[in-house]
C-alpha positions in Angstrom: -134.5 55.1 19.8 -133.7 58.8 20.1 -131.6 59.8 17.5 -130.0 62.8 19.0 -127.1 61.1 20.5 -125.2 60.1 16.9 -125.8 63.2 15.5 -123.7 64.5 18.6 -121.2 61.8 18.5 -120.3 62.5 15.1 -120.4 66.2 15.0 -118.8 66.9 17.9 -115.2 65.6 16.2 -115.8 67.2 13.2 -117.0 70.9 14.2 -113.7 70.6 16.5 -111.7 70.3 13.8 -113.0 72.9 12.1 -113.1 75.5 15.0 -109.2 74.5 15.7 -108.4 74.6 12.4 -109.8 78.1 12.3 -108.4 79.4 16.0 -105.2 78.6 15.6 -102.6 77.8 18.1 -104.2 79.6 20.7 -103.1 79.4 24.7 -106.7 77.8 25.3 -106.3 74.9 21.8 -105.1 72.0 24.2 -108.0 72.8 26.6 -110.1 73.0 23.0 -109.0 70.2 22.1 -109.5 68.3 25.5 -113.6 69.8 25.4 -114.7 68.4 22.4 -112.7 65.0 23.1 -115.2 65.2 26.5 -118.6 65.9 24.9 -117.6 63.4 22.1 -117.3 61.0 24.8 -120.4 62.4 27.0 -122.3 61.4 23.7 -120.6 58.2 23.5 -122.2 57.3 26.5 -125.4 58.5 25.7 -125.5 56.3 22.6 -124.1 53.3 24.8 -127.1 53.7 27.4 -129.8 53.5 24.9 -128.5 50.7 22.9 -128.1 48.8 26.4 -131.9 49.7 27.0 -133.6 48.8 23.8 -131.5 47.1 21.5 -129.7 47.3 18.1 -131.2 50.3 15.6 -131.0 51.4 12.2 -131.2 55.5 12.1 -131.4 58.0 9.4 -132.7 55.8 6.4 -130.9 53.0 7.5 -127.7 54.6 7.1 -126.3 54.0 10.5 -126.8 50.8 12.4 -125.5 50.5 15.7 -125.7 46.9 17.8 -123.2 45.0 20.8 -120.3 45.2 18.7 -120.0 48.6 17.2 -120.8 50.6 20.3 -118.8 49.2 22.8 -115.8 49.9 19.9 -117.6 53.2 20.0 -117.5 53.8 23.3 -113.6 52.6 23.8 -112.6 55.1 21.1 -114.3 58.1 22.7 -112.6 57.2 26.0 -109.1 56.8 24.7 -109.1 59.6 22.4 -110.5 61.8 25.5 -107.7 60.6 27.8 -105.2 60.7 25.0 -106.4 64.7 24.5 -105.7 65.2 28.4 -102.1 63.4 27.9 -101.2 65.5 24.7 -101.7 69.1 26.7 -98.6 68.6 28.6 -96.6 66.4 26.3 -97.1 68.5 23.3 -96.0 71.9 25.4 -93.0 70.7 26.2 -92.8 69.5 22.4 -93.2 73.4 21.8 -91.2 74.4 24.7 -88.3 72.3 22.8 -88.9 73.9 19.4 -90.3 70.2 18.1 -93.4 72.2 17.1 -94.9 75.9 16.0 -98.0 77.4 15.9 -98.6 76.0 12.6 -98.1 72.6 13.6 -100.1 72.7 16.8 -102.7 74.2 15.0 -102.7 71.1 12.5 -102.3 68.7 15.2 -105.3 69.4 17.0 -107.7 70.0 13.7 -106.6 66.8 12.5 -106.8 64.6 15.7 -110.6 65.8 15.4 -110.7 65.0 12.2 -109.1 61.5 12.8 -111.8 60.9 15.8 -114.2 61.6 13.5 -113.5 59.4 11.2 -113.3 56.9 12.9 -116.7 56.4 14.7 -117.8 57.0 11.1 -116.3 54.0 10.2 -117.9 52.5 13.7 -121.2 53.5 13.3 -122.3 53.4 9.2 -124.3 50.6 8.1 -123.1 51.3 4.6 -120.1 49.5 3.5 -119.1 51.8 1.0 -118.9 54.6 3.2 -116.9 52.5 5.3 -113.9 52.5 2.9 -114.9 56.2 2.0 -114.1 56.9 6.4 -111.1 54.2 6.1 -109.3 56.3 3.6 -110.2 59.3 5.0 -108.4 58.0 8.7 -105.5 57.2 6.3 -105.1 60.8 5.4 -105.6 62.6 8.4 -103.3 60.3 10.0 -100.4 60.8 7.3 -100.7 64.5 8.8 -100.4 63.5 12.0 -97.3 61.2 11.5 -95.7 64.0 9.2 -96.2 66.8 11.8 -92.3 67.2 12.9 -91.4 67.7 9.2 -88.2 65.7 10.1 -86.9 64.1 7.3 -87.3 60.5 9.1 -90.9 61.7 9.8 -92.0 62.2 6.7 -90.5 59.6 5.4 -92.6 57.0 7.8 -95.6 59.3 6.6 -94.8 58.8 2.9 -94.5 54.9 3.8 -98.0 54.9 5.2 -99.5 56.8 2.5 -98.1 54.7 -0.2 -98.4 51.1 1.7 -101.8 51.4 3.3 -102.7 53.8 0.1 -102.1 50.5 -1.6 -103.9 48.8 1.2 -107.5 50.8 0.8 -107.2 50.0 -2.7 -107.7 46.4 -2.7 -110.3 47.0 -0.1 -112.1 49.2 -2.8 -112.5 46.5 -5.0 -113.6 44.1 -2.8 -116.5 45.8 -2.1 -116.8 46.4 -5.8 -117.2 42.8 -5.2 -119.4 43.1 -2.9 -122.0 45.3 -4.7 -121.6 42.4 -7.8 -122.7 39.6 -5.2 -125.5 41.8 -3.4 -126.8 43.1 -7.1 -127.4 39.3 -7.8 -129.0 38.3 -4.3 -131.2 41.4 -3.4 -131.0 43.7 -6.3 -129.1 47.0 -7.3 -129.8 50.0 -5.9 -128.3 52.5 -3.1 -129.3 49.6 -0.3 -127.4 47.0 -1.5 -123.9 47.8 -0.2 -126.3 48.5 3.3 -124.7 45.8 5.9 -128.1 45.1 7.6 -129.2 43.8 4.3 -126.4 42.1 3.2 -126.3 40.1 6.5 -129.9 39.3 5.9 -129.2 37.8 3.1 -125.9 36.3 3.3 -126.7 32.9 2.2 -127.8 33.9 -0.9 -124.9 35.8 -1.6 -122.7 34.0 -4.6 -120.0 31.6 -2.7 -117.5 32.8 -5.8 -117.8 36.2 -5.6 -117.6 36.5 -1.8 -114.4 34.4 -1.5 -112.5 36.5 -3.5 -113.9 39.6 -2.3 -113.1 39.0 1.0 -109.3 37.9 0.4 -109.3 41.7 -0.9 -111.2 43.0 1.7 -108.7 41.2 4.3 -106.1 42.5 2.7 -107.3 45.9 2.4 -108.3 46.3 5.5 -105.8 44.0 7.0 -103.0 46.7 5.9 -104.2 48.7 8.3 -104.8 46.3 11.5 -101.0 45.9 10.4 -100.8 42.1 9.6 -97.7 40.8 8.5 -96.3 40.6 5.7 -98.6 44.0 5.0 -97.0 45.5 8.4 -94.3 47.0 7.4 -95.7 51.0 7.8 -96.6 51.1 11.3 -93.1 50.2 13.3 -92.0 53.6 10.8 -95.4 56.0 11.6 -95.2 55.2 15.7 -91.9 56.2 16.2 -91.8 58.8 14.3 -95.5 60.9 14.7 -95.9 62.2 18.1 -96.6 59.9 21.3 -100.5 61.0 21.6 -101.3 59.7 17.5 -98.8 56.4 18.8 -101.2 55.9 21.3 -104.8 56.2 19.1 -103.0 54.3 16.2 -102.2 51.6 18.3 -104.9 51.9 20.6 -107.7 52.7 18.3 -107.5 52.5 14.6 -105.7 49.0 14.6 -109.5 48.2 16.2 -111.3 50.2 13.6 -109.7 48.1 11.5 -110.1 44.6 12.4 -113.8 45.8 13.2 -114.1 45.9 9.2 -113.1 42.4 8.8 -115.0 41.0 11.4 -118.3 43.0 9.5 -117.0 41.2 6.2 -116.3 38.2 7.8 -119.8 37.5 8.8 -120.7 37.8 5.1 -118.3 35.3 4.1 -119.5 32.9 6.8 -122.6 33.1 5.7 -122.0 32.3 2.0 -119.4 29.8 2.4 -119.3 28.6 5.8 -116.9 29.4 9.2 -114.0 27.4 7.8 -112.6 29.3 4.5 -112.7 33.0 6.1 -111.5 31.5 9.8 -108.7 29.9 7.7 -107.9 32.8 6.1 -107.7 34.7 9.9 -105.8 31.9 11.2 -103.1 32.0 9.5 -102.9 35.9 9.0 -103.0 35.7 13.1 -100.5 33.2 13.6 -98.1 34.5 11.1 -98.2 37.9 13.1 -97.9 36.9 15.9 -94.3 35.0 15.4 -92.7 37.4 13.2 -93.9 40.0 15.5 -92.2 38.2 19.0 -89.0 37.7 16.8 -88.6 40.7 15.4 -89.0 42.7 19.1 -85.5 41.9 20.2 -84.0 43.5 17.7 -85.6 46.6 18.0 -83.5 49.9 19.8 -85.9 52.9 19.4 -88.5 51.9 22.5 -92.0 53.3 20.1 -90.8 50.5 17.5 -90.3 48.0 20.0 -93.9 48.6 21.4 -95.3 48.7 18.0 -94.4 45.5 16.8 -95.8 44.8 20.3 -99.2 46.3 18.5 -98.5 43.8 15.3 -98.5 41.0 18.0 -101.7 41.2 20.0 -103.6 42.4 16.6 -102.2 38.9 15.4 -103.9 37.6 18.8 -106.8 38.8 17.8 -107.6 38.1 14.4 -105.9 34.3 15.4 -108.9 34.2 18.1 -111.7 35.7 15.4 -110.0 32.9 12.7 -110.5 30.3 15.7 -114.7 31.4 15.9 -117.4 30.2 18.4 -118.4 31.9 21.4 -115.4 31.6 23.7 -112.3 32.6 20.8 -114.7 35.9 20.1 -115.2 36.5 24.0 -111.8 36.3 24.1 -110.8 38.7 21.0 -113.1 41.1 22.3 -111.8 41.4 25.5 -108.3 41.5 24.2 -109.0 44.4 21.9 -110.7 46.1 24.8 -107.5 45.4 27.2 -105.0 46.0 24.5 -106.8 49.6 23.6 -106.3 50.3 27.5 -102.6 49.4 28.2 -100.6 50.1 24.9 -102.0 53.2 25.3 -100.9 54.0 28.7 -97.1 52.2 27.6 -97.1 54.7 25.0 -98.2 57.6 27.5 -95.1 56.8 29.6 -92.7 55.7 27.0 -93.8 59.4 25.4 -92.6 60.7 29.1 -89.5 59.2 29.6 -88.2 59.7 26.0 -89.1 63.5 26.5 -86.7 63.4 30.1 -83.9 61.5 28.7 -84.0 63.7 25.0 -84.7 60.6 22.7 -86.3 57.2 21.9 -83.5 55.2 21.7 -83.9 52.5 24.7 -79.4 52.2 25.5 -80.0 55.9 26.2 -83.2 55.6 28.5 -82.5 54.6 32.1 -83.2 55.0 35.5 -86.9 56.3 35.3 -87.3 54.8 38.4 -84.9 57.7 39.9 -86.0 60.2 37.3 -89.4 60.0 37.6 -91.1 56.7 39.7 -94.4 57.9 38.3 -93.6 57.2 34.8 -91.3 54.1 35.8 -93.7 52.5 37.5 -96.1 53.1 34.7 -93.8 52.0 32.0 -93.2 49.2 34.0 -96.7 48.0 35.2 -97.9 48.5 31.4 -95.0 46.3 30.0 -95.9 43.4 32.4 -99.7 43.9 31.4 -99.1 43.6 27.7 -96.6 40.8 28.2 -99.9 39.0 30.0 -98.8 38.7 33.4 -101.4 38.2 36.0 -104.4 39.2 37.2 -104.5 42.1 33.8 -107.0 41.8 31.2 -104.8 40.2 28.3 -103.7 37.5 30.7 -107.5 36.2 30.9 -108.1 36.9 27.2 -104.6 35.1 26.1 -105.2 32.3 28.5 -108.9 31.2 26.6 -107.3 32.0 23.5 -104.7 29.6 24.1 -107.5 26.8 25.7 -109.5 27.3 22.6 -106.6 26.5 20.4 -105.8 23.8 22.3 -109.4 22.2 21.7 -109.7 22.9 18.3 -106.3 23.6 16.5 -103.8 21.4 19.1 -100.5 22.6 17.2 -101.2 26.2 17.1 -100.5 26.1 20.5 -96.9 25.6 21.7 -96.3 27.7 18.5 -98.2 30.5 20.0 -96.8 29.8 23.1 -93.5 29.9 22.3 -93.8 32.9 20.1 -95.4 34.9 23.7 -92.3 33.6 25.5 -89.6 35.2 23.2 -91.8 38.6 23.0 -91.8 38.2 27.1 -88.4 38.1 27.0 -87.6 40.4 24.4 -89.6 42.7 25.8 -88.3 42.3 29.9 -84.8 42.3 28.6 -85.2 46.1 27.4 -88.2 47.7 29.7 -85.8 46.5 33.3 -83.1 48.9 32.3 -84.7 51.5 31.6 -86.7 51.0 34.5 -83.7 50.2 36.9 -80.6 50.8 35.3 -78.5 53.3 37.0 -78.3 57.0 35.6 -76.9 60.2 36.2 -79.8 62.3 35.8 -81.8 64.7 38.7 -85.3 63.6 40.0 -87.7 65.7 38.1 -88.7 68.8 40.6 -92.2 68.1 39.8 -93.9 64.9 38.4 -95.6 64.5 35.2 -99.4 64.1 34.9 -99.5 60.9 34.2 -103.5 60.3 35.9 -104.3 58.6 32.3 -101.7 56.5 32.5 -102.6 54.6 35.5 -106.3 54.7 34.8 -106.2 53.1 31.7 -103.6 50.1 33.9 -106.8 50.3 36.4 -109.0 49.3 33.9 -106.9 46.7 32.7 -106.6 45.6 36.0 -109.7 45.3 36.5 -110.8 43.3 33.4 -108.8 40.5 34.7 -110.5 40.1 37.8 -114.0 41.3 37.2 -116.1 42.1 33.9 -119.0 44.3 34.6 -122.4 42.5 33.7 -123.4 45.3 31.1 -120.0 44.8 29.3 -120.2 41.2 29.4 -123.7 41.0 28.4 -122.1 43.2 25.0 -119.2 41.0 24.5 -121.7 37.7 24.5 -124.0 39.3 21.9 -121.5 40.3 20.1 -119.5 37.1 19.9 -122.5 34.8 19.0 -122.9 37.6 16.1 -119.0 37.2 14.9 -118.8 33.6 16.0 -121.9 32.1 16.1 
């Protein structure tokens, strides 16, 4: 495999970060910012085209590994972070238009979101596991910067929550792969390879069943801080409100998945020492318990970001429920919820960003009549509501509905309880979107509408993934589930 294209992917991000960091707040920094997001993605695609054509590789000493699972991840972050760069040239304007922002900040908005990008398809793409938690930490402090930029007292106080809590969080991760390194040094010998994933997954039954248990429950809950499962949740309703709508949109969209992508890498591990059943457990009931405390906890929400992130705590509960769950059809079904979920909260945050911005704040009793405002972003706030709520024919209606089948087969009472915990987040979530969507209001059409193109491509997509996967994206999501889930 050519190497050229990681090198690319990976220092695309970070030479934008320092070229915007250096520039300033210039005129041209959005359209900056929007370039590299593009070539980033251009090289994205490169990666994704050889990997289709010949097949997982190791690069640079064995260093990087990239396979089915990793680079369709890899490719879904480039996209969303390029889209979410188009979205954030208009928003953030009128952010500066309405004093929200100054050079200074702008100019550490769009350093960082590089920065942020590029950590995270480091995290994606190393075969080392330590470095892994190196790029995890490193997301974790670009993205305090990110959620701090207002310098509003409530913003930095949702920054200082995420610090500490997921600070906390990376922690416990770091000494599960302490734990780790112990069970690799007694199965294949100390040394800079032994924290390597390729190896350790080579070697996974000979890896010490005593060791790996506990270092995964630190691992999950490491890493788990960050996909935002309850009861370790409690930072990310706080850091999506308050940061800007384009870093709600790649928190949510994007490092939620980075995220859960560590645990599914440890969780092969742990199946292979101990079996599917103690680290499925584990997933289970993490999933499950997000899920209902999630769905009850949306209907009390009145700041429209919070509501739609403990939409986020929700479907990541999905997800990890259907990875606990295992075998080919669960993972299917996880994948193609991350994918869908990536797609449309995105594009809800994209037009929840828009109408909060025309109505002059996030709290939903003060948001109404989009519809009349602005049909563009009503139309997109709804359609996006009624595609992460699962309504047909969108993506996360086909991945919920063989979720739901799976658990039927194999875990018969998780069902109505997962059931019933999607029917109170239905309504919770109806009951707030409709008037904002309908309800009547005072205000002027806008004289021109907002560009809102990402919006409803990202609802296309999800559109689409209900009615049609495309044979090269399904042929990644089976390799990639028979790898997870055996």
């Amino acid at each position: 495999m050519n190497a050229l294209p990681l090198p690319l992917l990976l220092g695309m991000p970070l030479a934008g970060g320092f070229i915007l960091a250096a520039i300033g707040h210039r005129p041209r920094a959005p359209e900056w910012n929007a370039a590299f997001s593009l070539g980033t993605l251009l090289a994205a695609a490169w990666l994704t085209v050889q990997i289709v054509e010949s097949g997982p590789r190791t690069v640079f000493a064995q260093q990087f590994f990239i396979d089915p699972l990793n680079v369709f991840l890899v490719a879904l972050t480039a996209f969303v972070a390029f889209t979410t760069a188009l979205f954030s040239r208009a928003y953030m304007r009128v952010e500066v238009g309405h004093g929200r922002m100054t050079a200074a900040r702008m100019r550490l908005y769009h350093s960082m979101y590089q920065f942020f990008c590029f950590t995270m398809l480091l995290a994606l793409t190393t075969n080392n596991l330590g470095i892994l938690w190196v790029a995890m930490e490193a997301a974790t402090l670009t993205t305090v910067l990110l959620v701090s930029v207002y310098r509003t007292p409530a913003s930095l106080e949702a920054a200082w929550k995420y610090f500490i809590l997921c600070g906390v969080g990376i922690a416990q991760a770091l000494f599960g792969t302490i734990l780790l390194y112990l069970a690799a040094d007694r199965a294949i010998g100390a040394g800079g390879d032994a924290l390597l994933w390729t190896h350790l997954a080579a070697a996974k039954h000979m890896l010490q069943p005593t060791i790996i248990s506990l270092a995964f429950v630190f691992l999950l809950l490491g890493y788990g801080t960050k996909v935002g499962l309850v009861p370790l949740h409690n930072w990310l309703p706080d850091a999506h409100a308050e940061g800007p709508t384009p870093i709600s949109a790649v928190l949510s969209g994007l490092l939620l998945n980075v995220a859960l992508y560590a645990v599914l890498r440890c969780k092969v591990l742990a199946d292979g020492a101990l079996g599917p059943g103690y680290a499925g457990g584990l997933l289970i009931g993490f999933g499950l318990l997000s899920v209902v405390v999630a769905a009850l906890l949306l209907s009390r929400q009145k700041d429209v970001k919070r509501m739609f992130a403990y939409s986020s705590i929700e479907h990541m509960g999905m997800m990890t429920f259907a990875f606990g769950l295992g075998g080919p059809v669960a993972t299917f079904a996880g994948l193609l919820h991350m994918t869908a979920h990536s797609l449309v909260k995105s594009a809800i945050f994209f037009a929840a960003g828009h109408g909060a911005q025309k109505t002059g704040g996030q709290l939903m009793e003060d948001i109404r009549g989009l519809m009349t405002v602005s049909p563009t972003v009503g139309w997109g706030l709804l359609l996006g509501s009624l595609a992460i709520l699962g309504m047909p024919p969108f993506g996360i209606f086909a991945s919920e509905f063989l979720i739901l089948t799976t658990a039927m087969h194999e875990l018969p009472w998780t069902a109505p309880v997962l059931l019933a915990a999607l029917g109170v987040a239905f309504a919770a979530v109806l009951r707030r979107v409709l008037p904002m969507v309908f309800g009547a209001t005072s205000a002027r059409r806008l004289a021109h509408a907002p560009a809102l193109l990402p919006v409803f491509v990202h609802l296309g997509l999800g559109f689409m993934l209900g009615l049609y996967i495309p044979p090269y994206l399904e042929q990644w999501y089976g390799q990639a589930a028979r790898m997870i889930g055996g």
